[in-house]
N, C-alpha and C positions, 0 to 999 in steps of 0.2 A: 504494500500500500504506500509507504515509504518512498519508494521507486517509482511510482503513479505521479504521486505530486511532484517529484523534483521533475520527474522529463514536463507535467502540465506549466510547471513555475518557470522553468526553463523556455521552451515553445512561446507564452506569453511573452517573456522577458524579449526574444529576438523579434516577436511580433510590434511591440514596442519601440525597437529598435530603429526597424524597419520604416515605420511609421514616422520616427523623427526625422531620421535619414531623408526620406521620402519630402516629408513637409519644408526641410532645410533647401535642398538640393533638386527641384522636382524634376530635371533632366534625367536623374543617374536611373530611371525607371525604363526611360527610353535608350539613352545608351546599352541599359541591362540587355534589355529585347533585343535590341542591336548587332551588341557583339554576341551573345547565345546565340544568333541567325547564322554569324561569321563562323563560328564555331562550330555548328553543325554542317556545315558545307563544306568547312574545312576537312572535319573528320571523314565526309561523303567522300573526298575527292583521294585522302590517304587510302579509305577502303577501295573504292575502286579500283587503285593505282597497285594493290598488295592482289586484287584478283586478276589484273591482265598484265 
């Protein structure tokens, strides 16, 4: 039960976080999206480059 609360108190705390971050900075949400796009194409183009 112990273990219940700290990951629930935890989760909120980065929820939090997030949320100031967010409110401070409100680009780094769309950069976020951004570079995860880059990132994913990226990883696309190592995979296909390891099958041919």
């Amino acid at each position: 039960m112990k273990g219940l609360v700290f990951v629930a108190g935890a989760a909120v705390g980065i929820a939090a976080a997030a949320a100031a971050i967010t409110s401070m900075y409100p680009d780094v949400s769309r950069r976020m999206a951004r570079d995860g796009r880059r990132v994913v194409r990226m990883g696309s183009n190592v995979v296909r480059r390891m099958w041919h």
